[in-house]
N, C-alpha and C positions, 0 to 999 in steps of 0.2 A: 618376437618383436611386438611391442604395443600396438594396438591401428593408431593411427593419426587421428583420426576421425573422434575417437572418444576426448580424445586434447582438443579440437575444435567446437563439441559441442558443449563441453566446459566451461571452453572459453566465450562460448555465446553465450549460458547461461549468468556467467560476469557478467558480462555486456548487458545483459538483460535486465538483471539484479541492480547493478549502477544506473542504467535510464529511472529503473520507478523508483528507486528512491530518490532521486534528482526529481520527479512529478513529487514525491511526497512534500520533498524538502519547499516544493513551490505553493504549497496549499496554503489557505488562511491557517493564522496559530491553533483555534479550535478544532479543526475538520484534523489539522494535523496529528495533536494530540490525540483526537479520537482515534485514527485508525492505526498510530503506534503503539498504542494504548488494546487494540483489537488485536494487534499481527502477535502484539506480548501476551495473548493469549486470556485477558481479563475479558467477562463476561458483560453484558450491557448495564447489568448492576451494578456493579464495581467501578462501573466507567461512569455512571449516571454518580453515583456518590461522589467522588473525584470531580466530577463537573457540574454538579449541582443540574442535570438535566434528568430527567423521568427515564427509564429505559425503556422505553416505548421510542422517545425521539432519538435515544442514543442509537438503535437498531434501525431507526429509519436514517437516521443520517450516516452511519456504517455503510448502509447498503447502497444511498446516492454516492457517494463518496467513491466507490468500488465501482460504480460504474463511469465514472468520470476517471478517475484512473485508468481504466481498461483503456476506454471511447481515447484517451491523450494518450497512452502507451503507442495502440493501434492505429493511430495517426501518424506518430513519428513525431511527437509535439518534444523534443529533445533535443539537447545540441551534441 
């Protein structure tokens, strides 16, 4: 018989998955783009040509953006 338990922690991973993208979906259009742009796996180059930003700021703003995520995830900032 299955555990239950690997179905629950599944289902918390959904759970998990749908809160941060609901934090994504809530971002400015920019900050947005950048880090869907990041998760699809393009480089800070690729994402500076697309946005016409330096990758130097693409990677800093990547990396505010991740933490603002995390800090609203780890609050429960969701409905």
């Amino acid at each position: 018989m299955p555990d239950g338990r690997s179905g629950e922690a599944a289902a918390g991973r959904e759970y998990d998955l749908a809160r941060l993208l609901e934090l994504v979906q809530r971002l400015k259009p920019l900050d947005r783009q950048l880090i869907l742009s990041y998760l699809e796996g393009m480089d800070a180059a690729s994402i500076g040509e697309i946005t016409g930003l330096s990758a130097g700021n693409v990677a800093t703003k990547i990396h505010r953006i991740k933490q603002i995520l995390s800090r609203r995830f780890h609050e429960g900032e969701c409905t």
